[in-house]
Each structure stands twice: as structure tokens, then as C-alpha cells.
Short mmCIF file of the C-alpha atoms (twelve columns), coordinates in Angstrom:
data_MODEL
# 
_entry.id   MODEL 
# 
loop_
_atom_site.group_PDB 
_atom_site.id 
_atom_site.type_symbol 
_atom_site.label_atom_id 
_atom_site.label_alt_id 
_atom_site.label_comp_id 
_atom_site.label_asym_id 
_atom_site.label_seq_id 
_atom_site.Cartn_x 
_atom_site.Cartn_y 
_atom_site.Cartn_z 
_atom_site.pdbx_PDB_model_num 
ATOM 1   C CA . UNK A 1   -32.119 -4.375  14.012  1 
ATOM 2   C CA . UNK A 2   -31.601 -0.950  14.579  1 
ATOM 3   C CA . UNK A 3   -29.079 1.757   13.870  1 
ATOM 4   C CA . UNK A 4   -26.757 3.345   16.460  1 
ATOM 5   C CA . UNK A 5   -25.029 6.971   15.312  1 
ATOM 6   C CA . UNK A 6   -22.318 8.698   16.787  1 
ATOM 7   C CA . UNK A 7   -22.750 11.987  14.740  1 
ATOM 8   C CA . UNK A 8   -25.059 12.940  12.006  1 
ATOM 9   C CA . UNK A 9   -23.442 13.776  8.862   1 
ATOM 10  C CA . UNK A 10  -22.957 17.097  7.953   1 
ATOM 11  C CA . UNK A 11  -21.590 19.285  5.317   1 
ATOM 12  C CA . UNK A 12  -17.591 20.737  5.878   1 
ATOM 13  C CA . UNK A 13  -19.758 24.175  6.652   1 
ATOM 14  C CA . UNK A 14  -21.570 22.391  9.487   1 
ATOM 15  C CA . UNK A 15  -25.083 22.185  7.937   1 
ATOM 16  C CA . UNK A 16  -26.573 18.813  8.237   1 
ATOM 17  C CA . UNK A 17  -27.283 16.806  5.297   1 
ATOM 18  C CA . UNK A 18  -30.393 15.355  4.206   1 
ATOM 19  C CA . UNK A 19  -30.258 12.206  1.836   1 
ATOM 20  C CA . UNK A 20  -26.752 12.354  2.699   1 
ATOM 21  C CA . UNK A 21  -24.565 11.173  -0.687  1 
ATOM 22  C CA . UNK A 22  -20.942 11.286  -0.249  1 
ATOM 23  C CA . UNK A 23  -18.623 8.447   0.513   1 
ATOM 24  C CA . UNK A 24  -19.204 5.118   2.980   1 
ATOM 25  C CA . UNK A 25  -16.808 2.803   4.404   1 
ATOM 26  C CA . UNK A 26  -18.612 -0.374  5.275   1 
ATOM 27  C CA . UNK A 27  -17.431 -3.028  8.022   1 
ATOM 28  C CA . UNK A 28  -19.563 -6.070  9.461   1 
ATOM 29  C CA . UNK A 29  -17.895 -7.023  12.839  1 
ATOM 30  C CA . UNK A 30  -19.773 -9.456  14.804  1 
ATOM 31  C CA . UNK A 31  -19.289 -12.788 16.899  1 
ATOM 32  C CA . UNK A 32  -15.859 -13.501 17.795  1 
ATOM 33  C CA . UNK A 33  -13.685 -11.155 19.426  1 
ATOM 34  C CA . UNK A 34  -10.897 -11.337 17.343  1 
ATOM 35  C CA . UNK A 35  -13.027 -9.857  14.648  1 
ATOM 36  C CA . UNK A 36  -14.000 -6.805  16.746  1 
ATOM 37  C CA . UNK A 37  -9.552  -6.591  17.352  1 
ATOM 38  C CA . UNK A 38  -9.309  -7.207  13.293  1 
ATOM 39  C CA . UNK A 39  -11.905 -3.872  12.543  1 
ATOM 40  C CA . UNK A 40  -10.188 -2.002  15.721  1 
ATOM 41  C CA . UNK A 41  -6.589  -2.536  14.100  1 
ATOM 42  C CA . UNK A 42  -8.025  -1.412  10.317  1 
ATOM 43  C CA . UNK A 43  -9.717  1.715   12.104  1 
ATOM 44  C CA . UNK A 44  -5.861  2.375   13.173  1 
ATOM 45  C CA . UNK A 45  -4.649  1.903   9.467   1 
ATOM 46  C CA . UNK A 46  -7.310  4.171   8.285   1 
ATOM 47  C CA . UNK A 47  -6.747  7.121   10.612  1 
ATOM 48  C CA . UNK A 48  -3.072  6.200   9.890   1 
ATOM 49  C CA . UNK A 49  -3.545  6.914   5.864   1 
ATOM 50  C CA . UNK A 50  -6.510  9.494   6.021   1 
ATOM 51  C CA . UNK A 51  -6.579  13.260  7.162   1 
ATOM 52  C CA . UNK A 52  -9.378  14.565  8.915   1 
ATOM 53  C CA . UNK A 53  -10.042 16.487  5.466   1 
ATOM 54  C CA . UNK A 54  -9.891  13.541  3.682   1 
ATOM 55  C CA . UNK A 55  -12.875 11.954  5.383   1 
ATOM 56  C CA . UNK A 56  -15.021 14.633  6.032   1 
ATOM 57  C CA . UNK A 57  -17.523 13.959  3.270   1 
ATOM 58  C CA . UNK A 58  -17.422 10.256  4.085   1 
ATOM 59  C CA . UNK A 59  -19.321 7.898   7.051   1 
ATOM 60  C CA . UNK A 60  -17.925 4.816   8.558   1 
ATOM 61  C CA . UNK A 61  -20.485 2.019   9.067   1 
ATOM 62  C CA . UNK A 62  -19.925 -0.621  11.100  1 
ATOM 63  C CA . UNK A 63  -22.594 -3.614  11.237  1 
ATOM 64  C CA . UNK A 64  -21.768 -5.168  14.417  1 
ATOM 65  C CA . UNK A 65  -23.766 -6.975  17.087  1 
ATOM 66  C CA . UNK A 66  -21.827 -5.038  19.991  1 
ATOM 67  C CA . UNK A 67  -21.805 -1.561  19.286  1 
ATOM 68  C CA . UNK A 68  -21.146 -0.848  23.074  1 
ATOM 69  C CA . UNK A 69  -17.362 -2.736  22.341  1 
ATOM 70  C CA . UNK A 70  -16.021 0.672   20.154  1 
ATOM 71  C CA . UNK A 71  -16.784 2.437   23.059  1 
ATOM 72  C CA . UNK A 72  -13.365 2.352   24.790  1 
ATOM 73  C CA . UNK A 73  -11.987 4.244   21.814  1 
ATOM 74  C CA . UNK A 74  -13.378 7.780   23.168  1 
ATOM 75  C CA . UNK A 75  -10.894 9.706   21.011  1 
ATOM 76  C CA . UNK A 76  -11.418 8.159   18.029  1 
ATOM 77  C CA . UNK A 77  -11.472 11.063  15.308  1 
ATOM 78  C CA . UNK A 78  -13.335 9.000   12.650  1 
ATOM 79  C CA . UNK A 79  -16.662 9.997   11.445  1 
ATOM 80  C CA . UNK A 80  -18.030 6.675   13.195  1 
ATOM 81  C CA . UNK A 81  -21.494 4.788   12.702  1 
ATOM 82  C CA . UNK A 82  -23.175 1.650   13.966  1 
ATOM 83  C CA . UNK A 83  -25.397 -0.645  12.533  1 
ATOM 84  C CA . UNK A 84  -27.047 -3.149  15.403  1 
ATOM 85  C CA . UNK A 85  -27.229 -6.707  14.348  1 
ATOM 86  C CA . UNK A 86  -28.404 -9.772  16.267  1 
ATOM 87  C CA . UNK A 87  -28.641 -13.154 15.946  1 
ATOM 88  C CA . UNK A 88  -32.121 -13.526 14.073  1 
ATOM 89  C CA . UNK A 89  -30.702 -11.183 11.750  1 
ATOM 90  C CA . UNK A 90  -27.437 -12.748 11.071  1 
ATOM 91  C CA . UNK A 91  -29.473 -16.381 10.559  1 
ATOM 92  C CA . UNK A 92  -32.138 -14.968 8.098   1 
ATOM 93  C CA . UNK A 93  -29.490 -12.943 6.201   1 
ATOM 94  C CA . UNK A 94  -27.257 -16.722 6.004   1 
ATOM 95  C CA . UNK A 95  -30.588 -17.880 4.023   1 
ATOM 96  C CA . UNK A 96  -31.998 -20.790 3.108   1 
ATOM 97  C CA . UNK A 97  -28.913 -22.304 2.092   1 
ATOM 98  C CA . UNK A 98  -27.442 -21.521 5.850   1 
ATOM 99  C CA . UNK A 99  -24.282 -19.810 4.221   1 
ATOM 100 C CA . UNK A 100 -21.923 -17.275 6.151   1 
ATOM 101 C CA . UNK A 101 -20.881 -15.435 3.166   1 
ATOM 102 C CA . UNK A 102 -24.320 -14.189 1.885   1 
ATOM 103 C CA . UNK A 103 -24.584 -11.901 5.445   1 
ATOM 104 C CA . UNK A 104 -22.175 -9.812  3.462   1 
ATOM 105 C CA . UNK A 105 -24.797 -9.363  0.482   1 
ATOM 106 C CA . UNK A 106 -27.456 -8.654  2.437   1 
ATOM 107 C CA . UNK A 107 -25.772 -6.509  4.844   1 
ATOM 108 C CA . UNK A 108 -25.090 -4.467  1.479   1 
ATOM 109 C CA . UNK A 109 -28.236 -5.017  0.319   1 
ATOM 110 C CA . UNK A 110 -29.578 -3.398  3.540   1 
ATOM 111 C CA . UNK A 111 -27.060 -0.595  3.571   1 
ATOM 112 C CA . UNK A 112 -27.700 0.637   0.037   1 
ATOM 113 C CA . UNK A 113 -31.856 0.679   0.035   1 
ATOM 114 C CA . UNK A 114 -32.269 4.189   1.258   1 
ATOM 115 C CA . UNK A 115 -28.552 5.816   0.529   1 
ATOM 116 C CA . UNK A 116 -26.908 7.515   -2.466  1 
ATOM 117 C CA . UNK A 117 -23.474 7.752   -2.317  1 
ATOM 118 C CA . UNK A 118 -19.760 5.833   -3.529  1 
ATOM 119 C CA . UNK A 119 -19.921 2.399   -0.884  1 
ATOM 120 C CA . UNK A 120 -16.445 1.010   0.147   1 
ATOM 121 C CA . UNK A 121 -17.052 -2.374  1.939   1 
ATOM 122 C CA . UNK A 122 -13.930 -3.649  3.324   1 
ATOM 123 C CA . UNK A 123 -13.542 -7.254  5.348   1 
ATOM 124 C CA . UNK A 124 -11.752 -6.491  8.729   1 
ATOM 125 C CA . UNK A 125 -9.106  -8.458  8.114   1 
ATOM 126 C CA . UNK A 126 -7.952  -5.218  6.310   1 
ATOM 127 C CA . UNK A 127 -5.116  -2.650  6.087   1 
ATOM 128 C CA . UNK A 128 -5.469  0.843   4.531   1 
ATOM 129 C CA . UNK A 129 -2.341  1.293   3.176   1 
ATOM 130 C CA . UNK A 130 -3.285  4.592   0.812   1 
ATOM 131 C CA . UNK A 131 -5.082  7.726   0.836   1 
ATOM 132 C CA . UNK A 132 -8.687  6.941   -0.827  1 
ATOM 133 C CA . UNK A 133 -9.483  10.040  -2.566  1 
ATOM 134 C CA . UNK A 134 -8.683  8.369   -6.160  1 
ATOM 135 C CA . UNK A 135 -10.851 4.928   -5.177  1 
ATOM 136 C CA . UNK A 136 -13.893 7.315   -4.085  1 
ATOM 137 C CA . UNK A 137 -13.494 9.657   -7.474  1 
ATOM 138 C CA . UNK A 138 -13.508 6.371   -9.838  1 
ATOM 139 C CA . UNK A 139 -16.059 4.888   -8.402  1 
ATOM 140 C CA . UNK A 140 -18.002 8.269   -8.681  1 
ATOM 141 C CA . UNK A 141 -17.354 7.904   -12.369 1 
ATOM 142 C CA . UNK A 142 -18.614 4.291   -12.740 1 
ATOM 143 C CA . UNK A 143 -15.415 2.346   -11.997 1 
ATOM 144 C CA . UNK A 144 -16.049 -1.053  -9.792  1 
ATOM 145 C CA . UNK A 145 -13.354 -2.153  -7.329  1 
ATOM 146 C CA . UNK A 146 -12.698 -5.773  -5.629  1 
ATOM 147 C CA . UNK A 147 -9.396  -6.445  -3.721  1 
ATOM 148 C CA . UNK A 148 -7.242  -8.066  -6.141  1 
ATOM 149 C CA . UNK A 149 -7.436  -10.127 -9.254  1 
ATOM 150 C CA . UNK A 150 -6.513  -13.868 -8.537  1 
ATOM 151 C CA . UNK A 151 -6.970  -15.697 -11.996 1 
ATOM 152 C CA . UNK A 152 -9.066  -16.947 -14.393 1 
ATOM 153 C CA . UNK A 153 -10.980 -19.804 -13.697 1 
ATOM 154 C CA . UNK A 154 -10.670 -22.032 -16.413 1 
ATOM 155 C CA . UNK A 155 -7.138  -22.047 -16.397 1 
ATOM 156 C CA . UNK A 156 -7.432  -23.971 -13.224 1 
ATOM 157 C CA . UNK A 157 -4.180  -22.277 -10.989 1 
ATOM 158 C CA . UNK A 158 -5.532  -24.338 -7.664  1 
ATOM 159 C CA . UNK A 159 -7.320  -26.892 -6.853  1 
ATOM 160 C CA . UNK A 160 -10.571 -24.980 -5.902  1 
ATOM 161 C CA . UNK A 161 -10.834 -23.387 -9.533  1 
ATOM 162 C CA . UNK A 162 -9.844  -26.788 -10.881 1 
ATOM 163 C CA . UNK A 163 -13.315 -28.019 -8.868  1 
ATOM 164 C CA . UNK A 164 -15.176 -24.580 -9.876  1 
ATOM 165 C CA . UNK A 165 -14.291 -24.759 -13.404 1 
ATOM 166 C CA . UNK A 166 -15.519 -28.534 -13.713 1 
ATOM 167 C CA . UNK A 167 -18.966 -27.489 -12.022 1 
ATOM 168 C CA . UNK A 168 -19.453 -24.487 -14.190 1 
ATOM 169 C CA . UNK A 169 -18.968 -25.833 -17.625 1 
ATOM 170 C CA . UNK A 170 -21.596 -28.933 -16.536 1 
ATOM 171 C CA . UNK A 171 -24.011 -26.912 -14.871 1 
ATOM 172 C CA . UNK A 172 -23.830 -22.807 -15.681 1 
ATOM 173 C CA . UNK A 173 -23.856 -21.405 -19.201 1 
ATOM 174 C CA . UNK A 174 -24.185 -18.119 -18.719 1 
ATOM 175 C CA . UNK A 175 -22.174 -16.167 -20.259 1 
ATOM 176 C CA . UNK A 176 -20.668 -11.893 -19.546 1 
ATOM 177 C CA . UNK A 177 -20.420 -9.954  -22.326 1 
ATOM 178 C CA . UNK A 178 -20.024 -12.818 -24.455 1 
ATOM 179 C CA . UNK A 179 -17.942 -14.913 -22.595 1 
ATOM 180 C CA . UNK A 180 -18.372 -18.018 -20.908 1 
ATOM 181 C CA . UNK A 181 -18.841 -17.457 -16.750 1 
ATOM 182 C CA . UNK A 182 -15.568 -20.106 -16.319 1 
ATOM 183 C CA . UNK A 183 -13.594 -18.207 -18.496 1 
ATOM 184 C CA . UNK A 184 -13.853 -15.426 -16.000 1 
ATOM 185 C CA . UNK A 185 -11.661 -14.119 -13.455 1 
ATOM 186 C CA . UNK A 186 -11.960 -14.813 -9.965  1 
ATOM 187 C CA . UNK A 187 -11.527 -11.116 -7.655  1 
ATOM 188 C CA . UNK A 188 -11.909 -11.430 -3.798  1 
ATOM 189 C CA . UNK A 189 -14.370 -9.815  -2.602  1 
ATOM 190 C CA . UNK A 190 -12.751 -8.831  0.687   1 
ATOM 191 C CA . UNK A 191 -13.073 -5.090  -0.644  1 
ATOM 192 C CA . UNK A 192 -16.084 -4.285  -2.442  1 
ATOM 193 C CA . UNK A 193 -16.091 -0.776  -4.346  1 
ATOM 194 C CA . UNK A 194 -19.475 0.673   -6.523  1 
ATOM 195 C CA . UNK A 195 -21.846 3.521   -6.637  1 
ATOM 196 C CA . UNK A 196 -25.608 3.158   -5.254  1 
ATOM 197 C CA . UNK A 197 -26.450 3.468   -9.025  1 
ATOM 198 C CA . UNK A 198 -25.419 0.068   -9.338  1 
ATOM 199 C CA . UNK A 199 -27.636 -1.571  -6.724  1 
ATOM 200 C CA . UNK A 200 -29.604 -3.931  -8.663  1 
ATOM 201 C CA . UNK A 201 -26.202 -5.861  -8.922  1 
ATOM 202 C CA . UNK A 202 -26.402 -7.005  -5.433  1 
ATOM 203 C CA . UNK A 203 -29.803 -8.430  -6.225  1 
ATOM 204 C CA . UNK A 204 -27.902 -10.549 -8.840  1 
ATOM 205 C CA . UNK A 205 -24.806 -11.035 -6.615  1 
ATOM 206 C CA . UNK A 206 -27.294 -12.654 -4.202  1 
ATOM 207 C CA . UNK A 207 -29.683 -14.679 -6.922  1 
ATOM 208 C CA . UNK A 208 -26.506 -16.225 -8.337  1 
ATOM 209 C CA . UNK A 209 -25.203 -17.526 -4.973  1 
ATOM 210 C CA . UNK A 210 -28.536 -18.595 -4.026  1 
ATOM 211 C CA . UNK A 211 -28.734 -20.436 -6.993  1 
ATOM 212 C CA . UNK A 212 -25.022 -22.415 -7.075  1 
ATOM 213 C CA . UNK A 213 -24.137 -22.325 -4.007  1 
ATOM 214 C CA . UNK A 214 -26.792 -25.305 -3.008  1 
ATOM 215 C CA . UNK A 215 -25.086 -27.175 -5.577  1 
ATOM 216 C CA . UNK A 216 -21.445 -26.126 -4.870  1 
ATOM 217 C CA . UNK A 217 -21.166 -25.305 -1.324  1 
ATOM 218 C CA . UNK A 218 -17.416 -23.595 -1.269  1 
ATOM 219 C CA . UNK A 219 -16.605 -20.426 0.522   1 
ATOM 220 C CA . UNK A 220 -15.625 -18.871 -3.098  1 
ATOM 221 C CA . UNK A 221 -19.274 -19.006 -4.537  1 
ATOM 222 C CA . UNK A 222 -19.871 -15.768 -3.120  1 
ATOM 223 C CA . UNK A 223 -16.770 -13.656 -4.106  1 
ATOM 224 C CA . UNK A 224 -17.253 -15.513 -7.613  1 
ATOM 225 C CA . UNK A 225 -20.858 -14.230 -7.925  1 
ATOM 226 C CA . UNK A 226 -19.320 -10.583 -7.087  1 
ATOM 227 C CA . UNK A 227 -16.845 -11.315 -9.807  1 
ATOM 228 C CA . UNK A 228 -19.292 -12.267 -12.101 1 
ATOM 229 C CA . UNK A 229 -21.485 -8.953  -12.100 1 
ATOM 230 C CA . UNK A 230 -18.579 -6.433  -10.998 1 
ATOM 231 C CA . UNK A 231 -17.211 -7.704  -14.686 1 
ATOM 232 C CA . UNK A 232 -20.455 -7.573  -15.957 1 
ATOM 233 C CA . UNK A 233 -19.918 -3.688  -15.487 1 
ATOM 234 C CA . UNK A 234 -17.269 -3.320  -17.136 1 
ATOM 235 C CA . UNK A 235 -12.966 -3.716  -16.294 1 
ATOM 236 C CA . UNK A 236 -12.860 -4.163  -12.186 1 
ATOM 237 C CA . UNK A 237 -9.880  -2.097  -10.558 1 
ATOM 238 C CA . UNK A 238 -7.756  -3.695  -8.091  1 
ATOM 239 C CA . UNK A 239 -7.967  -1.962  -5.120  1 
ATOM 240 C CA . UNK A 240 -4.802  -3.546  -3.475  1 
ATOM 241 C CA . UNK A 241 -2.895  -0.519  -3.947  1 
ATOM 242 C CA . UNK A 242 -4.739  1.324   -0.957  1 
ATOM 243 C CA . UNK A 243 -6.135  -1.666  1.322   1 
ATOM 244 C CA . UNK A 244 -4.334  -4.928  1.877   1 
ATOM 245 C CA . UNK A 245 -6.713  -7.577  2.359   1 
ATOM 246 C CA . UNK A 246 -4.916  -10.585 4.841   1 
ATOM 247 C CA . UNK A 247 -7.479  -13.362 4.607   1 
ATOM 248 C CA . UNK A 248 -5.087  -15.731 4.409   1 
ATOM 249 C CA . UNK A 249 -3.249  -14.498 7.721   1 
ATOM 250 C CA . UNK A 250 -5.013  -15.386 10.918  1 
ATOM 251 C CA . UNK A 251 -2.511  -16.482 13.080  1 
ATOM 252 C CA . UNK A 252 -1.906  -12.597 13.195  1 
ATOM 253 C CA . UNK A 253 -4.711  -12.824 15.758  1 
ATOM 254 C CA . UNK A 254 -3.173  -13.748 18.772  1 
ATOM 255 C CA . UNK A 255 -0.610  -10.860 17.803  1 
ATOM 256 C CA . UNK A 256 -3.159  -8.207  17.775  1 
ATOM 257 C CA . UNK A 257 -4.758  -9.605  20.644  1 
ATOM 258 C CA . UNK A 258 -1.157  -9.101  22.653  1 
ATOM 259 C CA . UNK A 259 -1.288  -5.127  21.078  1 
ATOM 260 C CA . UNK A 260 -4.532  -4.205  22.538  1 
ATOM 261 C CA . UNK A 261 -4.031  -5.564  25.685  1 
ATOM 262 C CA . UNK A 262 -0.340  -3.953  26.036  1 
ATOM 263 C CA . UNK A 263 -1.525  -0.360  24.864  1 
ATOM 264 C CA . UNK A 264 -4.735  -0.418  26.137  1 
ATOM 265 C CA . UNK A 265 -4.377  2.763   28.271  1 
ATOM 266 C CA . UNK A 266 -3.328  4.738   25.804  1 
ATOM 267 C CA . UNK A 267 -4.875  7.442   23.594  1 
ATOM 268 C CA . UNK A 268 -6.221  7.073   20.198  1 
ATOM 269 C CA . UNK A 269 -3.683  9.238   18.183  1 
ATOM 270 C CA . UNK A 270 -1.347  6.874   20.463  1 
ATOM 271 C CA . UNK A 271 -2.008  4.101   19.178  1 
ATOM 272 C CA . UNK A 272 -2.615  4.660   15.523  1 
ATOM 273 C CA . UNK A 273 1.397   5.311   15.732  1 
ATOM 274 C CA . UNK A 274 2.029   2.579   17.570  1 
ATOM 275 C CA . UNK A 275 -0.033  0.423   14.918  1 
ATOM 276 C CA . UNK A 276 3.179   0.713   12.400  1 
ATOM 277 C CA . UNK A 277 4.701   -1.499  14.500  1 
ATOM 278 C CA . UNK A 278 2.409   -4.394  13.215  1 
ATOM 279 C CA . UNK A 279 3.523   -4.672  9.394   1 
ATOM 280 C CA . UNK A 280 1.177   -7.356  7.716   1 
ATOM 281 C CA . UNK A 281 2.638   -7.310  4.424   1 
ATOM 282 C CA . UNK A 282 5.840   -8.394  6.247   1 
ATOM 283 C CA . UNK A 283 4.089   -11.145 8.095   1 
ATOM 284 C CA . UNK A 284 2.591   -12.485 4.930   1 
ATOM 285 C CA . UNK A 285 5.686   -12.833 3.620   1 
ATOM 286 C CA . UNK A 286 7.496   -13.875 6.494   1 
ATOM 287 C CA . UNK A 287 4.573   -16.972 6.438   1 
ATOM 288 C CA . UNK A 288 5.180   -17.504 2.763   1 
ATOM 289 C CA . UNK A 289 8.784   -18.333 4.132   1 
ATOM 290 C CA . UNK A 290 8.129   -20.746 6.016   1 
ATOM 291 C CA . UNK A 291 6.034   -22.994 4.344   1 
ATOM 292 C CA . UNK A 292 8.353   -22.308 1.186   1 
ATOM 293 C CA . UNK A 293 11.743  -23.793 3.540   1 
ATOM 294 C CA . UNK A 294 9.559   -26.432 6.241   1 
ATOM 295 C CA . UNK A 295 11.279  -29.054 5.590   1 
ATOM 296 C CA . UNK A 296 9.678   -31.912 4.808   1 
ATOM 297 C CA . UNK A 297 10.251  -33.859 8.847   1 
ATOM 298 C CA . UNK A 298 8.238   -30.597 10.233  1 
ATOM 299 C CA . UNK A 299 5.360   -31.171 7.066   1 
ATOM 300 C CA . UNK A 300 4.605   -34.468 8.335   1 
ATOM 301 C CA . UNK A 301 4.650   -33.509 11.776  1 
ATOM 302 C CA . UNK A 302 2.405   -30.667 10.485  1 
ATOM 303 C CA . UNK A 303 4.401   -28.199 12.097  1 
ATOM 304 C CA . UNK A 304 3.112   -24.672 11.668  1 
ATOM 305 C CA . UNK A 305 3.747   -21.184 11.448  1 
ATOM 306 C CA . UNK A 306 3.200   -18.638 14.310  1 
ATOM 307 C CA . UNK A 307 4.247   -14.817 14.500  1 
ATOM 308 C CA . UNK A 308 6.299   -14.394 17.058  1 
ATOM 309 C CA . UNK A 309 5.120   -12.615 20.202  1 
ATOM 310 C CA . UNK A 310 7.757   -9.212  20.642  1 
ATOM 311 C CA . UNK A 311 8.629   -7.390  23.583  1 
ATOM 312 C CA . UNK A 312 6.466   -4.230  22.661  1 
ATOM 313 C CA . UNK A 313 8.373   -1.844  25.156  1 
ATOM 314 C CA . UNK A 314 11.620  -2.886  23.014  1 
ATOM 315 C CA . UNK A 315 9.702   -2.910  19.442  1 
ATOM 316 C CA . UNK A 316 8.586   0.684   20.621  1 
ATOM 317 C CA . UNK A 317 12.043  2.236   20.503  1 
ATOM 318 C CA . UNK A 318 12.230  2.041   16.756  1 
ATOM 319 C CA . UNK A 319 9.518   4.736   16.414  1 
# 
């Protein structure tokens, strides 16, 4: 593995730094090309939300197994950094227990050893939709940030926690601060916000998943083990109200796939306006529709929902 830098950081008065401790914004891109489009289009949001000013005591890291792919952005303003992954890496940092969402821990894990600093990971399937000054200056202070809160366990609002909650009350008796791990709230993890202070957490994060997950192999054992020990800490803060995280979303794909491809000639500053013209919020909602009003010939023909494609020329005279 090795590590790829497009600029050493430096000081606003031009002096490099050594031990460098401000902020970090922390991506892994790797595999599939439509993650690479994903962390391309949340580069867009973030120059979209974030002066030059704002960022200039803060390094984007991106863990990626193509570092040669960001290349065709030239322009691109933002203080960018690579991390070179490959396959061997990816495999041992899936474990033991051969599990996709434990690259994420160790990618941290890996990121934090020899930095001091405020870390911001963020999944790609991401949208800054805020300036981050605030989110950098509470987790300075201590404060712990995951994307959004999405209920307690026990009280069993799907049928995932219904499962988890079963399995923990058997088989986990921990308890955080006094309270039962099942009687917890679940945060996703798709944003991930803590000081280097607080690295012996990840060693937990990762000890907890290693333990369960053999046991109950569902995507959610990771995020849950990041819910566990953010809460640990103390009261997590939703950072929704500067990133929107669209998991959930990826039939969005083909749609940024089309927006590349149609503005891929121009400029950087280009298309971080022409980004606004992709509103995921919108498309969430506009999915939510659908399923809410399929009726129920179209359910059992398991008829789906797709963005539509527009006419970017025409979608580009409402700027």
C-alpha cells in the first residue's frame, strides 16, 4: 500500500506542517466504477458548500485502488490526497470473517495511527449539503458524529432490528453506561465524525464486529458496533444537517453516470454548478413516492423505480 499526495499540507502562511493536526475528510473509493462517479459527484457537493478558506486547514483523503482515475479533474481546487489500496489489502482488511464492512475500520484504523487531527469519514454515496466549520469545532471539543439516528433497537421499527434485538438479548450482555447494548440506538455509520484522541475506539469498533458478526452476519453489525462505542462517548450528533447520506438510493447511478459523460469536457468550477442540477434529497423522495402509490398489479410484477434520464442541455437552462 502506499500513499499518493497531491500537495503537502501547509499552514495559510505557506510554511509546511510537520505532524500536521487540523481537519481530514476521509473517502474509500475502490472497485466499481460507479463508486469512483459516487466520490467524484460528493467532491462537487463539497466544493459546492466549502470556500477555499474554509478548507485550508483541512486534507482530503481518498483510499482508492485507482488514484490515476481523479486525474481528469486537473482543476480541482480541493486540498486532494490519495491513499493506494490493492487487492491483498482490501482482502486482509475484510478479515477472517471475509466481511466488506470492516475495510472501513481498518481503513480508519490505518488512517489515524500516525495523525492528530478532527477525522470526517464520509461514504461516497454522500452530499455536503452545509458548510463544516461547526462539525470540525465540536468534534475538536469532544463531540462524536454519525449520519443520522435511526432508532432504538429494542423497540424493533424493522425487521432487521426485530432479528438484531432477538440475537442481542440471547447472546450480548454488555451493557453502555448502564444500559443494555439492545436498548441502544442504531446511527449509520455512513459519516463517521471523532478526534484522534479517541482512537482506541476503533480498536473496539473492530473487536465487537469481529466478535458478532461470525454469529450474525448482517450488513448492520458494523454501523451497530460504531453505535455502540460513539454512545459509549457520550450523546452522538447527527450530522445530517451538513452531509446527506443516500445509501438507500442507487438507482441514482446510472444518472450520474449520464452527468459525467455529458459534461465531461468541461472545467471543474463548471461542473460543481452544474452538479445542482442533480438534487438527491428530491430523488429520495420522489422514490419514496413511488413505492408509497405502486399499486399493488406493478408489486407483483415487481415493477421498480428508476430516475428518469433528462435532457441535460434543457435541464441546464434553469441555472
Amino acid at each position: 500500500m502506499s500513499e499518493v499526495t497531491r500537495e503537502s499540507p501547509r499552514q495559510p502562511n505557506g510554511k509546511h506542517v510537520s505532524g500536521f493536526g487540523g481537519n481530514y475528510i476521509v473517502f474509500q473509493c475502490y472497485g466499481n466504477k460507479a463508486i469512483f462517479l459516487e466520490c467524484a459527484y460528493a467532491l462537487l457537493s463539497l466544493s459546492r458548500q466549502c470556500e477555499p478558506e474554509d478548507l485550508a486547514n483541512t486534507e482530503v483523503w481518498i483510499y482508492t485502488d485507482d488514484p490515476a482515475w481523479f486525474s481528469s479533474f486537473k482543476d480541482c481546487p480541493l486540498p486532494l490526497h490519495y491513499r493506494k489500496i490493492d487487492e491483498a489489502t482490501i482482502k486482509q482488511w475484510k478479515g477472517k470473517i471475509d466481511f466488506v464492512h470492516r475495510v472501513k475500520i481498518e481503513l480508519l484504523k490505518d488512517f489515524v495511527k500516525d495523525r492528530h487531527g478532527n477525522i470526517l469519514y464520509v461514504d461516497t454515496d454522500a452530499v455536503f449539503t452545509g458548510r463544516l466549520a461547526q462539525v470540525f469545532k465540536d468534534i475538536s471539543a469532544g463531540r462524536q458524529f454519525m449520519h443520522v439516528r435511526e432508532g432504538v433497537v429494542s423497540e424493533r421499527g424493522n425487521s432487521i432490528f426485530a432479528k438484531l434485538d432477538t440475537y442481542l438479548r440471547k447472546n450480548v450482555s454488555q451493557k453502555v453506561n448502564g444500559t443494555p447494548v439492545h436498548d441502544l440506538a442504531m446511527w449509520n455509520a455512513g459519516v463517521l465524525g471523532f478526534n484522534t484522541k479517541d482512537n482506541h475506539q476503533l480498536d473496539e469498533v473492530l473487536a465487537f464486529t469481529d466478535n458478532q458478526y461470525p454469529n450474525f452476519p448482517k450488513h448492520i453489525m458494523e454501523q451497530f458496533a460504531f453505535s455502540v462505542y460513539f454512545q459509549q462517548a457520550g450523546n452522538v450528533k447527527a450530522a445530517a444537517p451538513y452531509i446527506t447520506h443516500y445509501w438507500n438510493l442507487k438507482e441514482v447511478r446510472p444518472l450520474l453516470a449520464s452527468f459525467f459523460e455529458h459534461f465531461k469536457n468541461r472545467s471543474w468550477t463548471e461542473l460543481v454548478c452544474y452538479s445542482q442540477l442533480i438534487q438527491m434529497p428530491v430523488l429520495m423522495q420522489e422514490k419514496g413516492n413511488f413505492y408509497s402509490n405502486r399499486s399493488i398489479k406493478k408489486a407483483l410484477q415487481k415493477v421498480h423505480w428508476l430516475p428518469v434520464q433528462p435532457d441535460w442541455n434543457e435541464l441546464s437552462k434553469q441555472l
